[in-house]
N, C-alpha and C positions, 0 to 999 in steps of 0.2 A: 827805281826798280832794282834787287840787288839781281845780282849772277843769276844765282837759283831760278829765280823768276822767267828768268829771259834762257832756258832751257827745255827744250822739246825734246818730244820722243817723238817717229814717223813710221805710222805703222797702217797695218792692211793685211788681207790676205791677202794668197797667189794672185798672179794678175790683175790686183787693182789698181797700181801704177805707182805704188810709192816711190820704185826708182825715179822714174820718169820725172816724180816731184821733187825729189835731191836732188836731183840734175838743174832741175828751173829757177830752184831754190838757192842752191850753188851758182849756176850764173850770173841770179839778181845779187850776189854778193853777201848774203848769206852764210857763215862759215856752215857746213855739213860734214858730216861721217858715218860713213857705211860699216854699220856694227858686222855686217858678214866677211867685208872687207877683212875688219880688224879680229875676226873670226879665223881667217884664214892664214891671218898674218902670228896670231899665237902657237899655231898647230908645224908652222914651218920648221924644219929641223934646229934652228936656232931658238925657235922660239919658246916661250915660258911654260908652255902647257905640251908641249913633245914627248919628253920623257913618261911626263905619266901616263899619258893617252897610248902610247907606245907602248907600255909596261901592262896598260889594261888589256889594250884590244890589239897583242904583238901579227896578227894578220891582216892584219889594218897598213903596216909597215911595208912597202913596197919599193926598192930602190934607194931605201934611207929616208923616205918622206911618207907622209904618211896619206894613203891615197882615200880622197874624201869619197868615194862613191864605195870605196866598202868598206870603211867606217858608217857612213851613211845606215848602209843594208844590214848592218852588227844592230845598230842603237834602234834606228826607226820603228821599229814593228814590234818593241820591247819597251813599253814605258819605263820602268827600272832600268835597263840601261840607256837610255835616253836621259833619264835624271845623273845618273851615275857620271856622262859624258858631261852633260851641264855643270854638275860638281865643280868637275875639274877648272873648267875652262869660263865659265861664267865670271868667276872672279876674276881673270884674267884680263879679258875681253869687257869689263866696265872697269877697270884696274886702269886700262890703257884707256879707254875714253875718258876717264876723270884725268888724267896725268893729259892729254891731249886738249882737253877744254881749261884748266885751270887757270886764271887769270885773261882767260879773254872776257873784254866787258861786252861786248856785242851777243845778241843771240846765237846759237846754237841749234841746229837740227841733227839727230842722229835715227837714221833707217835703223829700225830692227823689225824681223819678221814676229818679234815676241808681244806680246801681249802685257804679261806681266815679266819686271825687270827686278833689279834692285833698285834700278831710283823710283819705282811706283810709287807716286806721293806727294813728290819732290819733282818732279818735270815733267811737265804736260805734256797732254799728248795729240798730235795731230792725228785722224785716220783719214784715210784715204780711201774714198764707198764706190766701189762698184756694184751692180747688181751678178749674181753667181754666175748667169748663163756670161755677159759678160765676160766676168774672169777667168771662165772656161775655155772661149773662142782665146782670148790671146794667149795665152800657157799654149795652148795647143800651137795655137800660130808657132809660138817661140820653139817648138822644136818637140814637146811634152806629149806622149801619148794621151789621150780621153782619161782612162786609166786610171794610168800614175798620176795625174792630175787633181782627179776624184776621189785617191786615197791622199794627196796632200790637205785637198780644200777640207777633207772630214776628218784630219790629224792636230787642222789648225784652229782656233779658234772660231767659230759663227760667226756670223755677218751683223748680229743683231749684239754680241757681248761687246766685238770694236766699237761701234756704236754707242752702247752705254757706258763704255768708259772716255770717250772720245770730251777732250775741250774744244776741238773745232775737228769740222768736218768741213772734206772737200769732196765735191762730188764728181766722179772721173767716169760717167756715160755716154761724154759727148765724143765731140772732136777736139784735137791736141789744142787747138786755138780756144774751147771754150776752158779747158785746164789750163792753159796756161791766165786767161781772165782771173778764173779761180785763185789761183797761187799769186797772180801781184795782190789778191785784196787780202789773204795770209801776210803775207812780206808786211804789210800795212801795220798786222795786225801785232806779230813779232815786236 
């Protein structure tokens, strides 16, 4: 099987647990990366996509860093700039996870909240199912107004699109012990 083959994408809407699943996934030794991670690590005053994002959205710029919750509140409610801010940074941000995976022969898992990437095509994808009501209780758990919750889950893609693009699904409506079942017969499949 070459490289290519043995690369995932790990995806889901809000609170269906994909962290949860890089984390298990990660334990079982699994190499993994948290594309928001590496999201966050471009946008850092050193990092590769600062300046422009800084130059685009300069109220965004807070303390010399650039503050994600009103960058967030600039792009989010504005498809255009939403695309505008991917622009930038998208490249970036699979820039760094190709220069991060390159030469490991082992699989790969990489969390994105995306849907469609630049490797669409080219590395499969894991999703992660919940049912809505579901992913509404933990958001909320986690800290998230009902709300702002209900305006991410209808920002993000369906329940039923992750599904149709999905090479394996795992289904995350039990209890941690029945995900974690879940995920060694993934590992298996890896």
């Amino acid at each position: 099987m070459s490289d290519w083959q043995r690369r995932w994408l790990l995806g889901g809407g809000i609170g269906s647990g994909k962290s949860q699943v890089r984390r298990i996934l990660d334990h079982a030794g699994v190499m993994t990366i948290d594309a928001d991670r590496v999201g966050h690590e471009v946008l850092e005053p050193d990092g590769p996509a600062f300046a422009e994002v800084a130059a685009e959205w300069p109220g965004a710029v807070k303390g010399g860093r650039i503050d994600r919750s009103v960058l967030g509140a600039a792009v989010f409610n504005d498809p255009s700039q939403l695309r505008r801010l991917e622009s930038i940074t998208h490249p970036y941000i699979f820039g760094t996870i190709a220069a991060r995976v390159e030469g490991i022969a082992g699989p790969v898992v990489v969390e994105t909240p995306l849907l469609k990437s630049p490797v669409e095509g080219r590395w499969k994808l894991i999703v992660v199912d919940a049912g809505d009501q579901v992913r509404l209780a933990r958001a909320v758990s986690r800290g998230m107004g009902e709300l702002a919750v209900a305006a991410v889950m209808s920002a993000q893609p369906a329940r039923g699109e992750w599904l149709a693009r999905a090479d394996l699904v795992i289904p995350n409506d039990g209890t941690v012990e029945e995900l974690e079942d879940a995920v060694r017969l993934v590992v298996a499949a890896l």
